[in-house]
C-alpha positions in Angstrom: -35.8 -14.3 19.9 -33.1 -11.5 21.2 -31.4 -9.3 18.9 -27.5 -9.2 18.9 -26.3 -6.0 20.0 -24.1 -4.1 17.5 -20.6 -4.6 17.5 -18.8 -0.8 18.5 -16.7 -0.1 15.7 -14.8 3.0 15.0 -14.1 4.0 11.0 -11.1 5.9 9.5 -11.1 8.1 6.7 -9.4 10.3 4.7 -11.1 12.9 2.5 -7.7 13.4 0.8 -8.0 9.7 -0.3 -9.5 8.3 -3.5 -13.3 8.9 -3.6 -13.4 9.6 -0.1 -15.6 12.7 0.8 -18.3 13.5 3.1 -21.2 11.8 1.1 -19.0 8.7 0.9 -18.5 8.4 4.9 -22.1 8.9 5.5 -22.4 5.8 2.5 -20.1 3.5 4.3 -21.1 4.4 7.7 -24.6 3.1 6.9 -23.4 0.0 4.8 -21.4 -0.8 8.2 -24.4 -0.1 10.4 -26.9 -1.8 8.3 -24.8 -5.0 8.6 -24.8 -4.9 12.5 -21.7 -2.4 13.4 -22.6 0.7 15.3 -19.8 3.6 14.2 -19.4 4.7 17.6 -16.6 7.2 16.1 -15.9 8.6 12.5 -11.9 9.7 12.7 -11.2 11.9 9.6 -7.4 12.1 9.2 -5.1 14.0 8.7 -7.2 16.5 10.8 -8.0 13.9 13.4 -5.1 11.8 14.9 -4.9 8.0 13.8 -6.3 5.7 16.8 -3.5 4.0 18.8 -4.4 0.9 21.0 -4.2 2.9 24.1 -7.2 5.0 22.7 -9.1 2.3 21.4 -8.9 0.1 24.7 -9.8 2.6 27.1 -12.9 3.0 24.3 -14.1 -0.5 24.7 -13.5 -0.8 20.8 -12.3 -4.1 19.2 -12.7 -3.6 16.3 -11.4 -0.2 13.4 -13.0 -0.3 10.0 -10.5 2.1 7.6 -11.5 3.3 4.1 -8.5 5.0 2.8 -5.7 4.4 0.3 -2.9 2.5 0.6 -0.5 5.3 2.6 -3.0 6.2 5.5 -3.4 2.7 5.7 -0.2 1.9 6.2 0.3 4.3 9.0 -3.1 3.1 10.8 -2.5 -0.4 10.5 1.5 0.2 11.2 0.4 2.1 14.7 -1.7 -0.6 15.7 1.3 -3.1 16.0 0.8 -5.5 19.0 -3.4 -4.7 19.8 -5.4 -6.9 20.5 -8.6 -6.0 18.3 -8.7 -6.6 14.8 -8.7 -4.4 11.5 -11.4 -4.1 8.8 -9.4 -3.0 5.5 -12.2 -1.5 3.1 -10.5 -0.1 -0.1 -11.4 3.7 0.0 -8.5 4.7 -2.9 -8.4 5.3 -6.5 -5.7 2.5 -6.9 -5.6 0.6 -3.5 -3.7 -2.7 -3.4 -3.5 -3.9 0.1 -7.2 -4.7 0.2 -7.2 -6.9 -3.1 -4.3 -8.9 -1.1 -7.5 -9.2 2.2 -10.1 -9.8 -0.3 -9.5 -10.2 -4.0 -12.2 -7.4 -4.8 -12.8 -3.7 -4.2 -16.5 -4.0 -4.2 -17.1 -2.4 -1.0 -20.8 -3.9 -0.1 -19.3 -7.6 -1.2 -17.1 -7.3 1.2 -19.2 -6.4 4.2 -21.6 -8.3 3.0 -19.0 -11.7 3.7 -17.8 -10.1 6.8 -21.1 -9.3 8.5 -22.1 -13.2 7.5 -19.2 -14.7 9.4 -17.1 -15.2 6.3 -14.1 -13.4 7.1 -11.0 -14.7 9.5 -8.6 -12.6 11.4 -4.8 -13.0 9.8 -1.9 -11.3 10.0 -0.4 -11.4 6.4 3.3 -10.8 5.3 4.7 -7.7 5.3 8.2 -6.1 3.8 10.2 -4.1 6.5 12.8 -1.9 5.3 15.0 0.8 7.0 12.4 3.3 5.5 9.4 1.4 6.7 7.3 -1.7 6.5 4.8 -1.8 3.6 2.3 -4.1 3.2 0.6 -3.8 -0.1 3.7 -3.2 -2.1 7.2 -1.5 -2.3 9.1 -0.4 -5.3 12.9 1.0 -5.3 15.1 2.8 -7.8 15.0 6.1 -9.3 11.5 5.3 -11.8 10.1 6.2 -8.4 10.3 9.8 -9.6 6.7 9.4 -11.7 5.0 9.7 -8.2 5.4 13.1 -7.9 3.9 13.1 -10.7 0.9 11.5 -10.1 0.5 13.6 -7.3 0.3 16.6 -9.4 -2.0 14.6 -11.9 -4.7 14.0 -8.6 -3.9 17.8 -7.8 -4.7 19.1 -11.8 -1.6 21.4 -11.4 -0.7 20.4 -15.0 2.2 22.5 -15.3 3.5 21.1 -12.5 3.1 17.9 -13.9 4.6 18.7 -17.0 7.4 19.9 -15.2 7.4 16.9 -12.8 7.5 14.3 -15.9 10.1 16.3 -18.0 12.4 15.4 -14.2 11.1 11.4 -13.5 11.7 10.6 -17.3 15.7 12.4 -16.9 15.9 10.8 -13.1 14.7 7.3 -14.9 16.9 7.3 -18.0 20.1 8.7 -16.3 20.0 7.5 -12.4 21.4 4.7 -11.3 20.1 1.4 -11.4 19.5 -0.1 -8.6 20.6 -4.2 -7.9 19.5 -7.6 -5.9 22.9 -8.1 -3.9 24.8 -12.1 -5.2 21.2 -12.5 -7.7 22.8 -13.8 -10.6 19.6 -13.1 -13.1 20.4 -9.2 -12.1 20.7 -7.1 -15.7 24.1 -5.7 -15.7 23.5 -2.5 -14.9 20.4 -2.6 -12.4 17.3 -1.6 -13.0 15.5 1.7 -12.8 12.6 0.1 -11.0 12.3 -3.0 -8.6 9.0 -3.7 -7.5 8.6 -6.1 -4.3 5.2 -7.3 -3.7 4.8 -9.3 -0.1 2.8 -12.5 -0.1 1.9 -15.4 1.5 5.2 -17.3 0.0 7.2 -14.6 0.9 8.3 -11.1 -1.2 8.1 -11.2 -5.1 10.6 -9.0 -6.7 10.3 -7.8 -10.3 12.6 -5.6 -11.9 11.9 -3.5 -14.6 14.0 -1.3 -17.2 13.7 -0.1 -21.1 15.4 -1.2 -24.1 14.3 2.2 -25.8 13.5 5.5 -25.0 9.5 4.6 -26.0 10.3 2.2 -23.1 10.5 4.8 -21.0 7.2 6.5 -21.7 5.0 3.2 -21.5 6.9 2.4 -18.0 5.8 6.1 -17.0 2.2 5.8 -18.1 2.3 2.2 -16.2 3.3 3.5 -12.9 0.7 6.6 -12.8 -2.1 3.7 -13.2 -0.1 2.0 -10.8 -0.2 -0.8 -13.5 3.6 -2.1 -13.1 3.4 -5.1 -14.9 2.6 -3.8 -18.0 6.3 -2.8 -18.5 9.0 -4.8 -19.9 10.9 -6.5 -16.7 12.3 -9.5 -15.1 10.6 -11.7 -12.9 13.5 -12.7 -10.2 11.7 -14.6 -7.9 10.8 -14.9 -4.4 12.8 -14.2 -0.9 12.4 -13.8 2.2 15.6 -11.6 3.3 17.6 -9.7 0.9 19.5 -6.4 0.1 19.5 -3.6 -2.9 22.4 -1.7 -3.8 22.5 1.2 -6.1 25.0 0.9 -8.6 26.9 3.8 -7.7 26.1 3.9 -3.5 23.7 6.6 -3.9 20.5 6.1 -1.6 17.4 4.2 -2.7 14.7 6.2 -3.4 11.6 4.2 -2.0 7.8 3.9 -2.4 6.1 2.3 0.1 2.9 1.7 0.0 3.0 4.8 -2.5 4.3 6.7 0.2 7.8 8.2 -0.8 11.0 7.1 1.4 14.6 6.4 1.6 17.4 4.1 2.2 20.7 3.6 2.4 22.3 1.5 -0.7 23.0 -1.9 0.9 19.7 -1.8 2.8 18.2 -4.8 3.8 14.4 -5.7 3.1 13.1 -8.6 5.4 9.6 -10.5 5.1 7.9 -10.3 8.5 4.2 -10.9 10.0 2.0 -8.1 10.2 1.6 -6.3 13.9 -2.2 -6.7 14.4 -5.0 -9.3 13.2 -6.7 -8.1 10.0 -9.7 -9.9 8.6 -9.3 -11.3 5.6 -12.1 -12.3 3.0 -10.0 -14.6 0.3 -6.6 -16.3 -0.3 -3.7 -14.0 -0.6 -2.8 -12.8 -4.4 
């Protein structure tokens, strides 16, 4: 009896991201080629350019395997818009949420494991595209996204720039304007200091979050550094497909997407959309 041959695959990873170091690509380099891949290239951004499908094509390669957080992931799987290989999410963060949406778990060898066995389809889930970008695990809006640079100085252990950072997101969340769901009627007067879309296979999700006391504040704070959102007091409003955000006083949005800090004009619409390129997905959409 023949043995297949591997399947070329190149893997992207960030030693920035999560756990990811050089231990951990040698780990998930052989969990890919035990399974039947052969890692034909290891691209270590940001000091290696993403692929595009020009580079992959000319490679022969069908197939990219990417174990990273959420932001690099965004930009690989953003770049890949209209290839015609497919894209192996593997979640490679501390807090990933786009792979729980391809496979419901961030066990790393229970997901190859389905994949390698046939188990896996090739999809091209929902995404959100605003003027900023197009995310694809999740976008939040409104001037709570302030307690990212926070977290940022929290992975860094620069603590007095975190204290410095909080002492700013908790003024920028009390005092900046609240941001709105333009003609929703279940909108609290006022806005809200966080909105938090989440794309899906019914379309976009959209919470909205705010405090009824200043303790508010804090738990909302220690929410959003565990990227834990839901654990805050907010609104469920509902799904859509095409809407826009205002600020309540014009100012621009400030914007996370997929973590990654943007901006937009108040009045910016947010559209539900297809993804650009197949991804293989190992369970139901959350």
């Amino acid at each position: 009896m023949t043995t297949a041959a591997p399947t070329p695959l190149w893997l992207v990873v960030n030693p920035a991201s999560g756990s990811n170091d050089e231990n951990t690509t040698q780990t998930v380099t052989a969990a890919l080629e035990t399974r039947g891949w052969a890692v034909t290239r290891v691209i270590a951004f940001p000091d290696d350019p993403l692929p595009d499908p020009a580079m992959l094509d000319a490679a022969g390669v069908r197939q990219v395997a990417v174990y990273t957080g959420d932001g690099t992931i965004n930009a690989l799987v953003n770049g890949l818009a209209g290839w015609g290989g497919q894209v192996l999410v593997l979640p490679g963060g501390t807090m990933n949420l786009f792979p729980l949406r391809l496979h419901r778990s961030c066990d790393l060898d229970a997901i190859l494991d389905i994949v390698a066995g046939g188990g896996a389809v090739a999809r091209r889930p929902t995404s959100l595209r605003c003027p900023a970008g197009v995310a694809f695990g999740g976008l939040m809006v409104g001037p709570g996204t302030a307690w990212s640079r926070v977290r940022e100085s929290m992975r860094s252990g620069e603590l007095l720039t975190m204290a410095q950072e909080a002492v700013a997101a908790l003024r920028e969340t009390a005092a900046g304007p609240g941001v709105v769901i333009r003609n929703h009627r279940a909108t609290r007067e006022g806005g809200y200091p966080l909105v938090e879309i989440q794309p899906g296979e019914h379309g976009a999700e959209i919470l909205g979050y705010y405090a009824e006391a200043p303790l508010d504040y804090a738990g909302q704070a220690w929410a959003t550094l565990r990227r834990r959102f839901r654990e805050g007091p907010h609104d469920k409003l509902g799904l859509s497909e095409s809407f826009v955000i205002d600020s309540i006083d014009g100012s621009p949005l400030s914007c996370l997407i997929d973590g990654e800090p943007g901006e937009c004009a108040s009045g910016s619409r947010f559209v539900v959309e297809p993804c650009g390129v197949d991804l293989l997905a190992t369970s139901h959409d959350f």
